[in-house]
Each structure stands twice: as C-alpha cells, then as structure tokens.
PDB file of N, CA, C and O in Angstrom:
ATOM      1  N   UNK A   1      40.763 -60.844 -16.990  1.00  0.00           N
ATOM      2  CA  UNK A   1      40.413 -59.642 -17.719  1.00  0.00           C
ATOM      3  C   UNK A   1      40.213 -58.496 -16.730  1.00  0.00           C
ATOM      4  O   UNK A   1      39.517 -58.566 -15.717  1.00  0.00           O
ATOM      5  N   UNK A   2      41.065 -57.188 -17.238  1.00  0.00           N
ATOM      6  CA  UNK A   2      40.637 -56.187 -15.949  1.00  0.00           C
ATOM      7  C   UNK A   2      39.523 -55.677 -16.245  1.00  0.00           C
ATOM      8  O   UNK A   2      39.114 -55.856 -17.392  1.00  0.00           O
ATOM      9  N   UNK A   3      38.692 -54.875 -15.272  1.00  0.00           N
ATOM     10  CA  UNK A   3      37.779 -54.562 -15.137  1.00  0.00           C
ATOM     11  C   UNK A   3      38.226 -52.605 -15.468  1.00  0.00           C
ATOM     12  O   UNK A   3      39.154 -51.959 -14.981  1.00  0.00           O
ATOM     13  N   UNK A   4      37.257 -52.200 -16.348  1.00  0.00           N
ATOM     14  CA  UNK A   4      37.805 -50.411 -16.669  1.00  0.00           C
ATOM     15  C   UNK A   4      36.265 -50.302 -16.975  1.00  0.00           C
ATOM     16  O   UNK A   4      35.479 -50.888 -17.719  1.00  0.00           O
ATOM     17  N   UNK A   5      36.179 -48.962 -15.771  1.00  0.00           N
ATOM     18  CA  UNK A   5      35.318 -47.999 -15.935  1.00  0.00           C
ATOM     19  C   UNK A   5      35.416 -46.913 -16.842  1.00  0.00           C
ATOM     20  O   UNK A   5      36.411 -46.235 -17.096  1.00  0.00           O
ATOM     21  N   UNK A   6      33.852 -46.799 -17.464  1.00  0.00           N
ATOM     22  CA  UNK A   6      34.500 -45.481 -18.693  1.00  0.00           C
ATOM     23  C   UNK A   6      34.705 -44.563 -17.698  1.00  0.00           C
ATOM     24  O   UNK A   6      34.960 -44.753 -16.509  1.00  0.00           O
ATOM     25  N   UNK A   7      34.525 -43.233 -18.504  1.00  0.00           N
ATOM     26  CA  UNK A   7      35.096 -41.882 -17.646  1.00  0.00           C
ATOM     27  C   UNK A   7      33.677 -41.307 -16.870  1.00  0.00           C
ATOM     28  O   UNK A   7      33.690 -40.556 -15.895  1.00  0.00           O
ATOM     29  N   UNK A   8      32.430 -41.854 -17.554  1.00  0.00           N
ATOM     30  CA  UNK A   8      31.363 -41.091 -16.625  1.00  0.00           C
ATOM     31  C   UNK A   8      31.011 -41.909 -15.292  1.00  0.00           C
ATOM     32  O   UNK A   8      30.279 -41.493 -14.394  1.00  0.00           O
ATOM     33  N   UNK A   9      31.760 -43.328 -15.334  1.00  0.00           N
ATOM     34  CA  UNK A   9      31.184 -44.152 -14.239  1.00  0.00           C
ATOM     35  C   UNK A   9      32.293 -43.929 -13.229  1.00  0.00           C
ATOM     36  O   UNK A   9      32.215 -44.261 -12.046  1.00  0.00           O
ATOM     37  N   UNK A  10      33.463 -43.264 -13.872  1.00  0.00           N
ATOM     38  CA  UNK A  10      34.584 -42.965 -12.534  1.00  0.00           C
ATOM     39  C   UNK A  10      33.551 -41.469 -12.393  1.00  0.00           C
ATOM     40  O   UNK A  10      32.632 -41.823 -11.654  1.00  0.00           O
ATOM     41  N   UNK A  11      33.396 -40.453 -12.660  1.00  0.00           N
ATOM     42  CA  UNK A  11      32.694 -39.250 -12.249  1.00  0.00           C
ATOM     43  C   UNK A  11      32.043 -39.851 -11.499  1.00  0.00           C
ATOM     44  O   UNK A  11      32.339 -39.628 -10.325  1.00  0.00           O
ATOM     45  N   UNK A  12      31.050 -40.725 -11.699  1.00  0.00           N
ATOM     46  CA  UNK A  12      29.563 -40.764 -10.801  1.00  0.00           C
ATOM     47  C   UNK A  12      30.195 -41.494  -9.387  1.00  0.00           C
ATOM     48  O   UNK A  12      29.773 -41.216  -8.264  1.00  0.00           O
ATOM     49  N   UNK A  13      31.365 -42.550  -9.676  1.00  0.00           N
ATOM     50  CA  UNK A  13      31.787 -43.332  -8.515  1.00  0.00           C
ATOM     51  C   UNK A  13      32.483 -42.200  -7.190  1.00  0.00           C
ATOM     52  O   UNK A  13      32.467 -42.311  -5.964  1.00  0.00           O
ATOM     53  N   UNK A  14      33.123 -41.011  -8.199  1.00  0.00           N
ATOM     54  CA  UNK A  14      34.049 -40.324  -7.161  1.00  0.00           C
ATOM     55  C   UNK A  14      32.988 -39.527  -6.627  1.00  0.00           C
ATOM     56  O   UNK A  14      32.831 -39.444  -5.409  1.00  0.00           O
ATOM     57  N   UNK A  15      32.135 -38.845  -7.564  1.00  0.00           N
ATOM     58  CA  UNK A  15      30.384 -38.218  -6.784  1.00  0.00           C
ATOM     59  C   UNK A  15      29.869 -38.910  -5.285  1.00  0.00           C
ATOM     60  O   UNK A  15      29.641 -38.309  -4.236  1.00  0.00           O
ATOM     61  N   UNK A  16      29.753 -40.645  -5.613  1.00  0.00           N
ATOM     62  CA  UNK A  16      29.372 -41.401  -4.611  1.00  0.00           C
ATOM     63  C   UNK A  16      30.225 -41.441  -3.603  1.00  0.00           C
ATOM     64  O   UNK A  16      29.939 -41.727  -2.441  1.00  0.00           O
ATOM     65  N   UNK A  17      31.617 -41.067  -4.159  1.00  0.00           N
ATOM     66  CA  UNK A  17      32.286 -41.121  -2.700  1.00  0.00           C
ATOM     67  C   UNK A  17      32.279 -40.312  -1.866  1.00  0.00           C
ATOM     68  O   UNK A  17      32.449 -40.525  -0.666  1.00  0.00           O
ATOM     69  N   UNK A  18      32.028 -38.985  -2.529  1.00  0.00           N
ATOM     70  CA  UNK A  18      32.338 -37.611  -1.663  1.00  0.00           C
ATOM     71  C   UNK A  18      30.736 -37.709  -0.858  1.00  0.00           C
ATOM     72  O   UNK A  18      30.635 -37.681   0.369  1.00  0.00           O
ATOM     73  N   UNK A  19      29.856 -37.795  -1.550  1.00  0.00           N
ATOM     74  CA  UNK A  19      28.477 -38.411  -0.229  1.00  0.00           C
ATOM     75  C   UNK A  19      27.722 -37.559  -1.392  1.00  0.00           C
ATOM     76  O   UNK A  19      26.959 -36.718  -0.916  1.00  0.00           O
ATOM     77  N   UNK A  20      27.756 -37.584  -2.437  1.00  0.00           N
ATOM     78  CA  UNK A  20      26.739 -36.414  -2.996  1.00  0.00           C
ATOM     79  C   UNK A  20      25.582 -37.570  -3.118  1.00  0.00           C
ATOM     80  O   UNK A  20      25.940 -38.724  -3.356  1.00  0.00           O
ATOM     81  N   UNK A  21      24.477 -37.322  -2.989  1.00  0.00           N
ATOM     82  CA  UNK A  21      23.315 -37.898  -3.247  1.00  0.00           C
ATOM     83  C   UNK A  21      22.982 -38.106  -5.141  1.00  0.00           C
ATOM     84  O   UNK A  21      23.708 -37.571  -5.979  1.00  0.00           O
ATOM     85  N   UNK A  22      21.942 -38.847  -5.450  1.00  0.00           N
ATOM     86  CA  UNK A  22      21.698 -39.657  -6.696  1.00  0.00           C
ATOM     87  C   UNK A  22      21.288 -38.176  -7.493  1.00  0.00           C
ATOM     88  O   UNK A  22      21.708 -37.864  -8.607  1.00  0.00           O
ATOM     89  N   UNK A  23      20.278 -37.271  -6.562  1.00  0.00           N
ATOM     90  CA  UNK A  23      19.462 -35.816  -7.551  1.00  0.00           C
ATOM     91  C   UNK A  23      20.750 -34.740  -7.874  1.00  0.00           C
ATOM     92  O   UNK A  23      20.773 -34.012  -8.866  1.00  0.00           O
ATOM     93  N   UNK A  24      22.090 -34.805  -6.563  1.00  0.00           N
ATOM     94  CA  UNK A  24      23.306 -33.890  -6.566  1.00  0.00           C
ATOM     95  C   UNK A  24      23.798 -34.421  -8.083  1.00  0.00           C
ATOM     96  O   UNK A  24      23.502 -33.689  -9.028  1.00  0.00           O
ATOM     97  N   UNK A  25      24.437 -35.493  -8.322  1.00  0.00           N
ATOM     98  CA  UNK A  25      24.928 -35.759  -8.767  1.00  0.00           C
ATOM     99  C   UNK A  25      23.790 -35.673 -10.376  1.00  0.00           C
ATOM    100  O   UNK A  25      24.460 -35.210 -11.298  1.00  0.00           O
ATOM    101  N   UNK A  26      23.138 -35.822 -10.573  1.00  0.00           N
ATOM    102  CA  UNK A  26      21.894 -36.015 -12.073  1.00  0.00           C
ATOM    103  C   UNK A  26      21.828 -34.568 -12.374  1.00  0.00           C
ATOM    104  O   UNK A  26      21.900 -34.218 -13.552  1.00  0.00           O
ATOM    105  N   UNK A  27      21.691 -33.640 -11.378  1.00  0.00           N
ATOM    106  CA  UNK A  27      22.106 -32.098 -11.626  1.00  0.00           C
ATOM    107  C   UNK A  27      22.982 -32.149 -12.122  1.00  0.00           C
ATOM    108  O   UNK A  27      22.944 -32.080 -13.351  1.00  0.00           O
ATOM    109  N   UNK A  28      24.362 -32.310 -11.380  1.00  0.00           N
ATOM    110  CA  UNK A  28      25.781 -31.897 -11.985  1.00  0.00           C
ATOM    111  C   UNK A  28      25.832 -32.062 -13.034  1.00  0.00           C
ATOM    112  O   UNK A  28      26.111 -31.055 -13.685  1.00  0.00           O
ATOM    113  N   UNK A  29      25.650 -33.124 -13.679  1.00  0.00           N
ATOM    114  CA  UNK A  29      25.679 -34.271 -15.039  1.00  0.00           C
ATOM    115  C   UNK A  29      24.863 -34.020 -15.921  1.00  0.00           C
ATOM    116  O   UNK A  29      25.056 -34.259 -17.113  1.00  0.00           O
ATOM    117  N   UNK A  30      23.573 -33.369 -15.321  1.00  0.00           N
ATOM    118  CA  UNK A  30      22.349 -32.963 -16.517  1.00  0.00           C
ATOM    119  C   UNK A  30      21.152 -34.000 -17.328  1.00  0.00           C
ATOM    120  O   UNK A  30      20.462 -33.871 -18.339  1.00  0.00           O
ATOM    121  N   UNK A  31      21.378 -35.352 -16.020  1.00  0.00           N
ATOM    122  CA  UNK A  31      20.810 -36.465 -16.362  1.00  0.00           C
ATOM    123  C   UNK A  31      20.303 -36.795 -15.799  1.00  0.00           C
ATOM    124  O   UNK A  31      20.479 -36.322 -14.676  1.00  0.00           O
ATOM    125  N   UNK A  32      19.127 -37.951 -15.911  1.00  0.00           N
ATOM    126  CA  UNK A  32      17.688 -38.311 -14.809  1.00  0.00           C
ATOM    127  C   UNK A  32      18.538 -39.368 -13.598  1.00  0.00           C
ATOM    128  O   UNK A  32      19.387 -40.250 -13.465  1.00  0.00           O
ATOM    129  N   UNK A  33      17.849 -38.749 -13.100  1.00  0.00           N
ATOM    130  CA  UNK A  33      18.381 -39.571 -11.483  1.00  0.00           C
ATOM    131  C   UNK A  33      18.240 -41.225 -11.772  1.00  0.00           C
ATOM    132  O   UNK A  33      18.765 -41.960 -10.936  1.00  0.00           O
ATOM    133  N   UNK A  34      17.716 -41.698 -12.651  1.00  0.00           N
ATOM    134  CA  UNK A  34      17.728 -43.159 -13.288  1.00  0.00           C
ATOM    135  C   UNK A  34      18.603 -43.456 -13.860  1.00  0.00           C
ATOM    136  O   UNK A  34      19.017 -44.615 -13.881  1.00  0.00           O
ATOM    137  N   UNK A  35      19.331 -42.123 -14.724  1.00  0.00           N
ATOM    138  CA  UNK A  35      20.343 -42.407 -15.512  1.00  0.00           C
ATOM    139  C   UNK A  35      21.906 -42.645 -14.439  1.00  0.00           C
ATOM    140  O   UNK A  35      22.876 -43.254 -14.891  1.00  0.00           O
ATOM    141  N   UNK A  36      21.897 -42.199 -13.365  1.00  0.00           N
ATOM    142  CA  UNK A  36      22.328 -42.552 -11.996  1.00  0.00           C
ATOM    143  C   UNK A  36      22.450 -43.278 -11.906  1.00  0.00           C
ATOM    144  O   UNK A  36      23.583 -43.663 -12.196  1.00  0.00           O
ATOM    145  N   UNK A  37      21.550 -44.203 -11.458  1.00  0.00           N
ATOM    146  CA  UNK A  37      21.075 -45.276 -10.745  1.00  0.00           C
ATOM    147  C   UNK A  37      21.752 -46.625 -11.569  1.00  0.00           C
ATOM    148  O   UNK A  37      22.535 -47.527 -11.273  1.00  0.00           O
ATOM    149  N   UNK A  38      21.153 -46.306 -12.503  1.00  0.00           N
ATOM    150  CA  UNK A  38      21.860 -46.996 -13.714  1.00  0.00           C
ATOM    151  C   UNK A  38      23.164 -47.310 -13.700  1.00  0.00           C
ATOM    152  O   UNK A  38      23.683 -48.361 -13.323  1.00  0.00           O
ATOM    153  N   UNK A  39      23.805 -46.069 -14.253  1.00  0.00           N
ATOM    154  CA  UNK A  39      25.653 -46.381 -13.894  1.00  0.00           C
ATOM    155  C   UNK A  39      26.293 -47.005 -12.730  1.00  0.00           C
ATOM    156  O   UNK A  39      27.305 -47.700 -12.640  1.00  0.00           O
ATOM    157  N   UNK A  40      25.043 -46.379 -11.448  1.00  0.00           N
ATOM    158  CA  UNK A  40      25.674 -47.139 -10.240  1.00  0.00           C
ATOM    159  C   UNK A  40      25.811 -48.496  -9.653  1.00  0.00           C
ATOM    160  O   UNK A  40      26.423 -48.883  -8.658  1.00  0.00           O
ATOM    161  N   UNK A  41      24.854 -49.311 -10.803  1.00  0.00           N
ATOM    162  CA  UNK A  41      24.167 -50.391 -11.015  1.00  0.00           C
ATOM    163  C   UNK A  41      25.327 -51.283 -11.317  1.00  0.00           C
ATOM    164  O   UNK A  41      25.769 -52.253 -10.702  1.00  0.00           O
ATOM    165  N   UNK A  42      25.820 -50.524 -12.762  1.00  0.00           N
ATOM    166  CA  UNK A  42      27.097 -51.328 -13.652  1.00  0.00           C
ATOM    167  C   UNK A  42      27.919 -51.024 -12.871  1.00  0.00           C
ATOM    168  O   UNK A  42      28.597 -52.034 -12.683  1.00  0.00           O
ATOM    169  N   UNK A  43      28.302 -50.177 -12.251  1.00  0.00           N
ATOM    170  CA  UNK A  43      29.671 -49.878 -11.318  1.00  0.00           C
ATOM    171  C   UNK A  43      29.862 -51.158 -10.268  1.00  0.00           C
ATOM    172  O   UNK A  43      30.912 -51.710  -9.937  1.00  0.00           O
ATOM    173  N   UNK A  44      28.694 -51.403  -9.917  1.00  0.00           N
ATOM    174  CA  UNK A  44      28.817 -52.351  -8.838  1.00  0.00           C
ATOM    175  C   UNK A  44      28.529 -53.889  -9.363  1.00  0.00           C
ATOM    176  O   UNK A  44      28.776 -54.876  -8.670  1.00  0.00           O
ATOM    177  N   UNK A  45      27.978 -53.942 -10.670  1.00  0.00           N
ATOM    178  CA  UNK A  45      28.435 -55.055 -11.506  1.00  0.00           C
ATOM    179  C   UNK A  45      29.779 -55.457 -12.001  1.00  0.00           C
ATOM    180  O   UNK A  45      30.286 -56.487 -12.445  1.00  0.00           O
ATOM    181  N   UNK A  46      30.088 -54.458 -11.797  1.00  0.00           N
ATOM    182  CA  UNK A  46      31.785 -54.346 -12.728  1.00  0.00           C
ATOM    183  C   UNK A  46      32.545 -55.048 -11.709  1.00  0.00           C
ATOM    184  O   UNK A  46      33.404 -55.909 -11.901  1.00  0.00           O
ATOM    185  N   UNK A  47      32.189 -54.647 -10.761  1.00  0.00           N
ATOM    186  CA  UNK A  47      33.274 -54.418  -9.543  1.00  0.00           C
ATOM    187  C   UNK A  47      32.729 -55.776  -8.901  1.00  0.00           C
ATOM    188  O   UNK A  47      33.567 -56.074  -8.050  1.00  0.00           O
ATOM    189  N   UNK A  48      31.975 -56.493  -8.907  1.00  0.00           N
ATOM    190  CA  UNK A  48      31.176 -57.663  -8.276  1.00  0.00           C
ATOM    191  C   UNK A  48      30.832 -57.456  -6.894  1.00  0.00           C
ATOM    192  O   UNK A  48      30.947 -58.334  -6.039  1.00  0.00           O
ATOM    193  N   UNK A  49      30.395 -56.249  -6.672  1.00  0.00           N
ATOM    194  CA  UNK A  49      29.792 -55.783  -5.674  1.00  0.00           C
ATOM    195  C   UNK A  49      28.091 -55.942  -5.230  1.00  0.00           C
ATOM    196  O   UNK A  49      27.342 -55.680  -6.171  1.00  0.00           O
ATOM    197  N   UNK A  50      27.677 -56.175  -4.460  1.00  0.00           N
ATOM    198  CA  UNK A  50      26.271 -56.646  -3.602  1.00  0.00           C
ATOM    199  C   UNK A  50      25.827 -55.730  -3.557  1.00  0.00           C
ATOM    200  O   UNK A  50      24.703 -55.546  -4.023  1.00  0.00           O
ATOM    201  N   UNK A  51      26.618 -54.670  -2.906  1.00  0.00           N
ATOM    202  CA  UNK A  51      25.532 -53.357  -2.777  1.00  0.00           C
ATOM    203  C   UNK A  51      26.629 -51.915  -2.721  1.00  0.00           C
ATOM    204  O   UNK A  51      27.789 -51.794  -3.117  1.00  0.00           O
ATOM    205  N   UNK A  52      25.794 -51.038  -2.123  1.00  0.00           N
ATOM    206  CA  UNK A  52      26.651 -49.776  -2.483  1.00  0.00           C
ATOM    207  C   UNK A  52      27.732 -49.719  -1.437  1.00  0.00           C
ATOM    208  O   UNK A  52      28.813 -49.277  -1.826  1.00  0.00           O
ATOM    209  N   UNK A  53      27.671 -49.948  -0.657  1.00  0.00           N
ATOM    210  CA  UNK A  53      28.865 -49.858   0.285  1.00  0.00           C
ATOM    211  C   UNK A  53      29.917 -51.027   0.244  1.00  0.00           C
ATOM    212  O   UNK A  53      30.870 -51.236   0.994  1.00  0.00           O
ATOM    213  N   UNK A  54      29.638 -51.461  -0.431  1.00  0.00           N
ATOM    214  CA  UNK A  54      31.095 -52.841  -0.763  1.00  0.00           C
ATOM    215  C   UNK A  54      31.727 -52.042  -2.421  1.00  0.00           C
ATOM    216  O   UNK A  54      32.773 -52.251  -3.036  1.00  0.00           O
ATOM    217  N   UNK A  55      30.667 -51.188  -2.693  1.00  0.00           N
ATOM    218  CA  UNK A  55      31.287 -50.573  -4.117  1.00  0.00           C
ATOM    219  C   UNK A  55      31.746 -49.420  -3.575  1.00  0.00           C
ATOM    220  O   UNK A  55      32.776 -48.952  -4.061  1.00  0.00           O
ATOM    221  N   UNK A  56      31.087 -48.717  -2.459  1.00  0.00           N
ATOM    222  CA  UNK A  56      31.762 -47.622  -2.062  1.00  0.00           C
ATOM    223  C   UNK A  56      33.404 -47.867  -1.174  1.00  0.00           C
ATOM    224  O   UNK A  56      34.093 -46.851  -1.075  1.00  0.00           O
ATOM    225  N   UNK A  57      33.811 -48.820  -0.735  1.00  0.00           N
ATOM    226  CA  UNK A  57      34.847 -49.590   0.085  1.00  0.00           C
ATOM    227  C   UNK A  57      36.071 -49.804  -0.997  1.00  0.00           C
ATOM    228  O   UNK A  57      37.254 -49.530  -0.795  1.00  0.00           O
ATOM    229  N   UNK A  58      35.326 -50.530  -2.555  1.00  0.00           N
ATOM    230  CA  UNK A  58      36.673 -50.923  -3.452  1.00  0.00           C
ATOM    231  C   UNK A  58      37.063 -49.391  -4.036  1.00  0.00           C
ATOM    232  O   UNK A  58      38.247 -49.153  -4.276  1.00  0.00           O
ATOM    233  N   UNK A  59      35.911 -48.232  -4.286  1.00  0.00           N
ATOM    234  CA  UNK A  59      36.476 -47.406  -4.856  1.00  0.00           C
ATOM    235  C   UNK A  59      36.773 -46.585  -4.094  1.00  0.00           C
ATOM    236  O   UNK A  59      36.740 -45.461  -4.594  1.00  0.00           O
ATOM    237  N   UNK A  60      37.175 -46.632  -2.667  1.00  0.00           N
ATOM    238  CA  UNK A  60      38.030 -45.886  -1.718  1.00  0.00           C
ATOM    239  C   UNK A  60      39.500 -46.566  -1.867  1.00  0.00           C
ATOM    240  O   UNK A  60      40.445 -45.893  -2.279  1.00  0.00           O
ATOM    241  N   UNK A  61      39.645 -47.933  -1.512  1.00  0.00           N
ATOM    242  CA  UNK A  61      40.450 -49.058  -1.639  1.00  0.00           C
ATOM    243  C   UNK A  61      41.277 -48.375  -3.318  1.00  0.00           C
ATOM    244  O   UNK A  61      42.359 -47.790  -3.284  1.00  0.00           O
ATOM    245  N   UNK A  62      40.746 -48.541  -4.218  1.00  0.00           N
ATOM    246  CA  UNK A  62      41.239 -48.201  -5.600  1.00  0.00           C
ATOM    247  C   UNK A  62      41.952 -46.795  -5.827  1.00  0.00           C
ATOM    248  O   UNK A  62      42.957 -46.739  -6.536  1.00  0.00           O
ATOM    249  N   UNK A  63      41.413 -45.636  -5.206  1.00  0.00           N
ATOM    250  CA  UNK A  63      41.557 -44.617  -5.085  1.00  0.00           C
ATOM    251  C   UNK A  63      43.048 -44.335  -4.255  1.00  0.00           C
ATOM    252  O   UNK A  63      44.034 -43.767  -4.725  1.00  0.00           O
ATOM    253  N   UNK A  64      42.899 -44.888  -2.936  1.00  0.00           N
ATOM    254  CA  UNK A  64      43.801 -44.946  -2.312  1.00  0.00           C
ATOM    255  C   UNK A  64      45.428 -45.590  -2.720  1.00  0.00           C
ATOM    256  O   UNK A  64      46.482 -44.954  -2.747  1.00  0.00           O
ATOM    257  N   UNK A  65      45.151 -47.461  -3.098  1.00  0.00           N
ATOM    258  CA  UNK A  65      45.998 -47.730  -3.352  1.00  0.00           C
ATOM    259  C   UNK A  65      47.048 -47.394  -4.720  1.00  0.00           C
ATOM    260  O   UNK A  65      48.236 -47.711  -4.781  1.00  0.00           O
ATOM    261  N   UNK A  66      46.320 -46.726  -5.696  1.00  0.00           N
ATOM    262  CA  UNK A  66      46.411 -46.677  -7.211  1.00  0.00           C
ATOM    263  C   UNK A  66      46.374 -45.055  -7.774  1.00  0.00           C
ATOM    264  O   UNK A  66      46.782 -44.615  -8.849  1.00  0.00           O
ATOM    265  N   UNK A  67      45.575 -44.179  -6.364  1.00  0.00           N
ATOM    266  CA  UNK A  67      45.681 -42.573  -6.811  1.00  0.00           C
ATOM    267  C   UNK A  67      44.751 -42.714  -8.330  1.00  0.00           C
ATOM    268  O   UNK A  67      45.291 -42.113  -9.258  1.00  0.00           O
ATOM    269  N   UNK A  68      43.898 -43.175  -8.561  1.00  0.00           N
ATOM    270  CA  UNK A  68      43.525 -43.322  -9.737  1.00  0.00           C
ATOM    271  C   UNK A  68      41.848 -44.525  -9.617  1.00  0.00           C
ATOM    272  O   UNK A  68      41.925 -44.985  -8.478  1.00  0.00           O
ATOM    273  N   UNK A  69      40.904 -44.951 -10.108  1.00  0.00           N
ATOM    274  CA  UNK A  69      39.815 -45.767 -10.182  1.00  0.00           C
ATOM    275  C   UNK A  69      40.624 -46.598 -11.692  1.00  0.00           C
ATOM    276  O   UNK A  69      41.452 -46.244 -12.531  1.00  0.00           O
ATOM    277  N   UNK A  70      39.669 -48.094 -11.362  1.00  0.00           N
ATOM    278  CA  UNK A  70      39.694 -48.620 -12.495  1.00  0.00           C
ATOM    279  C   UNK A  70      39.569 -48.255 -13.855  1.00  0.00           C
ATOM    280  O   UNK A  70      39.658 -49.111 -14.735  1.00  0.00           O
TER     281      UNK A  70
END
C-alpha cells in the first residue's frame, strides 16, 4: 500500500525542509505550534521514520527523485 500525504503534511514537510522552525511554520499556517508537531508526528509515522532527520532525508530523497512528495 503506498503511503500519500495529504496536501497540508506535504506544506509542513517542504516548511521542514527549507529549515523553517515549528512557530515559522504555525504562523504561516495560522495554527498552534502543536498542531505542527502533530502533522510532523504522522509524517514521520507515514514514512516509518524514528525521528526528524530520517524524515527530513526521505523527503529530500522523494523530492529529488520524483520532483514531487508522497
């Protein structure tokens, strides 16, 4: 089964890539820095990722190979 991010967890993933921090990004979006945390949570559930930098690695990896996120 593939794994598909909705459209706010690719926003928040490509946010995480460019280096914006959890408060940059809850500004942009208009949502509590939990509500962040949160998505970044499932992102790296989705992805069967440990922590943020093995989620930050596939969605460079994804980006790169595919021009596009899950």
């Amino acid at each position: 089964m593939a794994t598909v991010l909705t459209v706010r967890q690719k926003q928040i993933g490509l946010c995480l890539l460019s280096g914006m921090s959890l408060k940059e990004i809850a500004r942009r979006y208009e949502v509590s820095v939990h509500t962040v945390r949160d998505h970044q949570n499932i992102i790296k559930a989705k992805l069967s990722c440990r922590n943020a930098y093995q989620m930050g690695y596939l969605l460079g990896f994804f980006l790169q190979k595919n021009k596009k996120l899950p």
